[in-house]
C-alpha positions as CSV (number, residue, x, y, z in Angstrom):
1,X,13.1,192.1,44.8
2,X,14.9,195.2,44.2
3,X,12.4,195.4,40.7
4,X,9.4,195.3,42.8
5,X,10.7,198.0,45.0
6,X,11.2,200.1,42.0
7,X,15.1,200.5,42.3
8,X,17.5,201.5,40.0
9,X,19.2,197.9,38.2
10,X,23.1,198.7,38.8
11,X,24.7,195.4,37.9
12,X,24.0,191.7,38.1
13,X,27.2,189.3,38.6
14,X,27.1,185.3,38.1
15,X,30.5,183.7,38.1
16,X,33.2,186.0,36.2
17,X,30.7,187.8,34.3
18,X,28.6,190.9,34.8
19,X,25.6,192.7,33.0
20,X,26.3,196.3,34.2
21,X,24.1,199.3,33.5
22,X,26.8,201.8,35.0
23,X,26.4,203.8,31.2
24,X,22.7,203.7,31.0
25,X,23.2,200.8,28.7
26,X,22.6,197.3,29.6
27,X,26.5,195.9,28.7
28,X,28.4,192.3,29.5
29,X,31.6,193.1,31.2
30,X,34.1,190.8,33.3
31,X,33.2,190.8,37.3
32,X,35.6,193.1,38.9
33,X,33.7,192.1,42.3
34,X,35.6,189.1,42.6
35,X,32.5,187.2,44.1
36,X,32.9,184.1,41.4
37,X,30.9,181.7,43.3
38,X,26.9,182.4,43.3
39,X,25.5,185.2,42.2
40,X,25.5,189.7,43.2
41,X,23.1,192.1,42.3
42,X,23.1,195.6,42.8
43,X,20.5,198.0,42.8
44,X,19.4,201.4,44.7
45,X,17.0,203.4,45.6
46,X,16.6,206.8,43.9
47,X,18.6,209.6,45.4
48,X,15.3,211.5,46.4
49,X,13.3,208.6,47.9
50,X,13.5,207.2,51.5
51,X,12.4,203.2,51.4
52,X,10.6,202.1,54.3
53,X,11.7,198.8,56.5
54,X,9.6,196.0,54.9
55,X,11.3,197.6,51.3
56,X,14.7,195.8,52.9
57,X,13.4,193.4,54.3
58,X,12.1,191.8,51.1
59,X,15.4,193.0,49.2
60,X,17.5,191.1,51.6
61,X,15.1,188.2,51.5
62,X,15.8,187.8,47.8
63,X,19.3,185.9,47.7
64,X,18.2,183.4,49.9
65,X,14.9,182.8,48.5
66,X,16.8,182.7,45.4
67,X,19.2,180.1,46.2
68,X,16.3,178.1,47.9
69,X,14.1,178.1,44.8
70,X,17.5,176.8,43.2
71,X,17.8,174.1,45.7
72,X,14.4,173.2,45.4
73,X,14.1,173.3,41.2
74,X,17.1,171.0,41.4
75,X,15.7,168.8,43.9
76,X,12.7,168.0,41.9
77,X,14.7,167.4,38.3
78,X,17.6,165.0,40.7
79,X,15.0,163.0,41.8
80,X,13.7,162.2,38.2
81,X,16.7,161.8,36.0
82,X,19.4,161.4,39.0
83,X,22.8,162.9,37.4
84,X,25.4,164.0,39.0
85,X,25.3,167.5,37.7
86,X,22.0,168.0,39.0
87,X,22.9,166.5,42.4
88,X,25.6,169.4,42.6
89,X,23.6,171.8,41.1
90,X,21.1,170.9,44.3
91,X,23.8,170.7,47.1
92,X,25.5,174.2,45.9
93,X,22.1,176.0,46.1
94,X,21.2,174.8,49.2
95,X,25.2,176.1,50.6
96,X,24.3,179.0,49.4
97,X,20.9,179.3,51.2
98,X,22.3,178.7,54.4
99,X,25.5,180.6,54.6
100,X,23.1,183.5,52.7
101,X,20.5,182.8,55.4
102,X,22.7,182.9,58.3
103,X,22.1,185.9,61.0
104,X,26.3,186.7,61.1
105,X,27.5,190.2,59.4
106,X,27.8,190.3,56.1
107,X,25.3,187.8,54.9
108,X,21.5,188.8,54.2
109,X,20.5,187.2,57.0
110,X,22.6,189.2,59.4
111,X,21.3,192.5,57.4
112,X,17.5,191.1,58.0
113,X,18.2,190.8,62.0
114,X,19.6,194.5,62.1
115,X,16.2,195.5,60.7
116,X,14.3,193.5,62.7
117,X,15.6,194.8,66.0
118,X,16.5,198.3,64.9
119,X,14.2,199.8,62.2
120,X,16.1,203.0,62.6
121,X,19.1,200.9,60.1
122,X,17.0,201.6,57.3
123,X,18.5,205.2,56.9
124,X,21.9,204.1,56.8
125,X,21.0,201.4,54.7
126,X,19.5,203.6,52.2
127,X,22.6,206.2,52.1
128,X,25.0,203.0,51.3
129,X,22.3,201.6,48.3
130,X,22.2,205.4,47.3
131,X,26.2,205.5,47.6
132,X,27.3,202.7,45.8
133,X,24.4,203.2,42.9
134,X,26.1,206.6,42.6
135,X,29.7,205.1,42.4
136,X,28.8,202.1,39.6
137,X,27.8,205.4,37.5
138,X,29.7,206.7,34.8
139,X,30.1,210.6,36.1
140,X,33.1,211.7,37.6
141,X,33.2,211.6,41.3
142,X,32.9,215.4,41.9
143,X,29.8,215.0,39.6
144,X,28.3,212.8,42.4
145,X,25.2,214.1,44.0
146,X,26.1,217.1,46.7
147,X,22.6,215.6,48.9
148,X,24.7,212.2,49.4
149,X,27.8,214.4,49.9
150,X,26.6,216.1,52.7
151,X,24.7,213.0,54.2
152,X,28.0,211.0,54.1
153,X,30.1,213.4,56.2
154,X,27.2,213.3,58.8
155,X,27.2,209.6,58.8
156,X,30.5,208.7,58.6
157,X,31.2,209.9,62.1
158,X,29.3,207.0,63.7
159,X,29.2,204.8,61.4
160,X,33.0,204.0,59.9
161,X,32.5,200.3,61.2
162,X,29.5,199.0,59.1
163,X,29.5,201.6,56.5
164,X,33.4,201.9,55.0
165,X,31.9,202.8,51.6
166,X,30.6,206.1,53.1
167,X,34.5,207.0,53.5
168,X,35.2,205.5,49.8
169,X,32.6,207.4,48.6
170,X,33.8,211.1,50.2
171,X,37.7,209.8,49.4
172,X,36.8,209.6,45.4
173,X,34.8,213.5,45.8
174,X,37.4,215.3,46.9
175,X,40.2,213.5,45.4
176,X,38.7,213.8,42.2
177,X,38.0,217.8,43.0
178,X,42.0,217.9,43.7
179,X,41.5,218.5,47.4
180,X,44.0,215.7,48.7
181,X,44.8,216.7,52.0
182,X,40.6,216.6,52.7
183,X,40.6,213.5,50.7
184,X,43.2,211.2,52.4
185,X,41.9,212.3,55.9
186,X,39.2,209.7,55.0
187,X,41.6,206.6,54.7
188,X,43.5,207.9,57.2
189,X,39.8,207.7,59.8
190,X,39.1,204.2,58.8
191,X,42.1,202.8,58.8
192,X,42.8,204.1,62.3
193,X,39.0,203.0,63.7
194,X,38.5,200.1,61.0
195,X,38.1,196.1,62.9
196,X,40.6,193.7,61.7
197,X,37.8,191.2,60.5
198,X,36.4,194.0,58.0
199,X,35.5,193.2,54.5
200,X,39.4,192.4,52.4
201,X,38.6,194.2,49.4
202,X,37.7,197.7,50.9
203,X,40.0,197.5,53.4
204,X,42.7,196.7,51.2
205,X,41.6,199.4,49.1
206,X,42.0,202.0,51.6
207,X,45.4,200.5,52.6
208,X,46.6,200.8,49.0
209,X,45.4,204.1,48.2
210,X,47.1,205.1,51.9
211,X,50.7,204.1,50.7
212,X,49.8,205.7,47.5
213,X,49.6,209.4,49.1
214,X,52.2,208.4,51.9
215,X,54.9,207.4,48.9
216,X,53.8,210.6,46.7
217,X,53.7,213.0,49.7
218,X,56.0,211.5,52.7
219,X,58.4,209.1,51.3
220,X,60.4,209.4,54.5
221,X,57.1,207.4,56.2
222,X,57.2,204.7,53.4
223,X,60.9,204.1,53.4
224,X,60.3,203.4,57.5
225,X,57.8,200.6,57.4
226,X,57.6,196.4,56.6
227,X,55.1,197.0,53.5
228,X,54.6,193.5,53.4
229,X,53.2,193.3,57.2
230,X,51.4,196.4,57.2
231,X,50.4,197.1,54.1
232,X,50.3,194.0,51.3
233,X,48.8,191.4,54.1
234,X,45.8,193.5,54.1
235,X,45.5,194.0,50.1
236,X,43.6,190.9,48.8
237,X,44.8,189.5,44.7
238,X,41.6,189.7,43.6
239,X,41.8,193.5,43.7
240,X,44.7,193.5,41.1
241,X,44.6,197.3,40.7
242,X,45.7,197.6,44.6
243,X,47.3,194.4,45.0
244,X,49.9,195.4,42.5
245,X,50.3,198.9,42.9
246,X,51.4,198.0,46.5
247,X,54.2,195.5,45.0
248,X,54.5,198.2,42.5
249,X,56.3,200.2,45.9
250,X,57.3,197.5,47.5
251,X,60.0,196.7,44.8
252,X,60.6,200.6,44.0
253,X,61.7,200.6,47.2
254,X,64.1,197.5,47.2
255,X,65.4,198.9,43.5
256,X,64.3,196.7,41.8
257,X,63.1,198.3,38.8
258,X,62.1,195.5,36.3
259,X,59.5,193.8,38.8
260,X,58.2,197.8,39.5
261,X,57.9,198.0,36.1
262,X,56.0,194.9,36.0
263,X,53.8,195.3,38.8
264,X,52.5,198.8,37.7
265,X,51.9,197.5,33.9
266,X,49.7,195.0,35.5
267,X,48.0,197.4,38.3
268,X,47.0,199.7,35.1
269,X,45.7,196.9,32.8
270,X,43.8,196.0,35.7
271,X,42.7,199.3,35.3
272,X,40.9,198.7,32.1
273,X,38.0,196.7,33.4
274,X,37.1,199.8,35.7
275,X,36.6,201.9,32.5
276,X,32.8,201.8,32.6
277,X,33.0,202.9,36.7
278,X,33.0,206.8,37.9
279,X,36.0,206.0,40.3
280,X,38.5,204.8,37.4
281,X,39.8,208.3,36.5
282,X,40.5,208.9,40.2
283,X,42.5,205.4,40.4
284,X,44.2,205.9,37.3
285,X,44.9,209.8,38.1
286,X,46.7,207.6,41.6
287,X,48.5,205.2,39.9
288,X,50.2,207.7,37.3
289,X,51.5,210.1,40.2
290,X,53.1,207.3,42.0
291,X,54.7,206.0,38.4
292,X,55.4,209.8,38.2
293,X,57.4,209.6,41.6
294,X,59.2,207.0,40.4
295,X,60.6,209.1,37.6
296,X,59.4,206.2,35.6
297,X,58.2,206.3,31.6
C-alpha cells in the first residue's frame, strides 16, 4: 500500500530478519525492532509532500488485508492436502487479522478509526511517517531535515501522548549538534507527561538515555533513587542497547565492577546492529561518556 501511494520503502521485517534500505541500498540485516512474530514495514512520505486521508487509510488497511489474504491462501491449500503446518499457517494469519484489525491504539485498526472521525490526524500522521523515514537514514542526526525540525517542536507540545517519536526525533538533533542541556529537556517532557501504558521500547528508551545524562551530569540524583523501580522496570530486554546500559549503572553503582563491565560490553555490541541507522553515533557517543564516568578502559 505504501508502493501505490508512492512512498519511500524504509525497511520490511518478517521474524528476526530485515531488508533495510536505511543506505540507499536494498541490505538483509537482523530486526532490531523486536516485532518477531508477523510481519513490519516501514515506509514515508517524501519530506515535501502532504498525503491526503484516503492515502492512510489504504496504508493502514494493508496489514490486515495482508494477514487476511494469508488466512484465506491457507484456508484454501488446508482444505485440500490437510497438514498440520498449513492448519497453523491459517489460524496464525487469521490472529493476526484480528488483533491488526482491532479499533484499540496501536493496532491499524485503531489508526483507521482516528482518521475516520478526525481527518485533521492525517498531519500528524504525516510528520511521524516523515520522522521515522528520516531516522532509519544513514545521515547524522543534525543532518536531518531543518522543515521536520521546526514542525516537531510545534507538534510536540500537544501531542507528547500519541507522537513520542516527535521527542526522539528533536532528542537525537540537538544531542548530536552537542547541545545537551536543549537535548535532555525532551526526555525530561515525556517522561514527566508520558501514560504508563505507552509503547515499552520508546519509553524505555527515554528512561535509559534519562539515567544516562543524570549519571554523567548529576550523579548525586542517581546515587538517590531504586534504579530497578524507576528506571529498569520500564527498559524492555529486547532493546539490549538500553536494557544493559541501565544494569551497566545499576552495578557501577553497587561496585560491582565485573558485571559493569559486562553489561556495557553487551550494551555496545548491541550497538553494532544499529550501524546502518542515523541515531547509532548519538547512542554510541552516550554509552562512551557514561563508560567515561566510570573511569573505565
Amino acid at each position: 500500500m505504501g508502493y501505490h501511494n508512492k512512498w519511500k520503502f524504509l525497511f520490511l521485517s518478517i521474524g528476526p530478519i530485515s531488508l533495510s534500505n536505511s543506505t540507499g541500498r536494498l541490505t538483509i540485516e537482523k530486526n532490531v525492532f523486536g516485532n518477531y512474530l508477523g510481519g513490519f514495514a516501514g515506509v514515508a512520505p517524501p519530506i515535501t509532500s502532504r498525503p491526503k486521508r484516503k492515502s492512510f487509510l489504504l496504508f493502514y488497511a494493508g496489514g490486515p488485508l495482508t494477514s487476511l489474504l494469508f488466512f484465506v491462501i491457507g484456508l484454501v491449500f488446508w482444505l485440500n492436502y490437510d497438514t498440520l503446518y498449513l492448519f497453523f499457517f491459517m489460524i496464525f494469519n487469521l490472529i493476526l487479522f484480528v488483533t491488526s484489525a482491532l479499533p484499540y491504539k496501536e493496532a491499524d485498526g485503531g489508526n483507521i478509526v482516528d482518521l475516520i472521525k478526525d481527518p485533521t490526524v492525517t498531519e500528524r500522521y504525516t510528520l511521524a511517517l516523515q520522522v521515522t523515514g528520516e531516522m532509519l537514514t544513514s545521515k547524522r542526526p543534525k543532518e536531518w531535515d531543518e522543515t521536520l525540525i521546526h514542525l516537531c517542536e510545534a507538534f510536540t507540545e500537544d501531542y507528547f501522548e500519541d507522537f513520542p517519536n516527535l521527542y526522539m526525533f528533536l532528542f537525537y538533533y540537538y544531542y548530536d549538534y552537542g547541545n545537551l542541556s536543549k537535548a535532555i529537556t525532551f526526555i525530561e517532557t515525556y517522561l514527566k507527561n508520558s501514560p504508563n501504558d505507552g509503547d515499552k521500547l520508546t519509553t524505555g528508551l527515554f528512561y535509559s538515555v534519562f539515567l544516562s545524562h543524570k549519571f554523567i551530569f548529576d550523579r548525586h540524583y542517581v546515587e538517590s533513587v531504586d534504579i530497578d523501580r524507576s528506571f529498569l522496570q520500564h527498559v524492555s530486554k529486547v532493546d539490549s542497547v538500553n536494557y544493559y546500559r541501565v544494569k551497566a549503572i545499576q552495578a557501577y553503582l553497587r561496585n560491582d565492577i565485573e558485571n559493569t563491565e559486562l553489561a556495557l560490553e553487551k550494551s555496545e555490541k548491541s550497538l553494532t546492529f544499529l550501524k546502518a541507522l542515523s541515531i547509532y553515533r548519538v547512542e554510541k557517543q552516550l554509552t562512551q561518556s557514561v563508560r567515561n564516568e566510570m573511569k573505565l578502559s
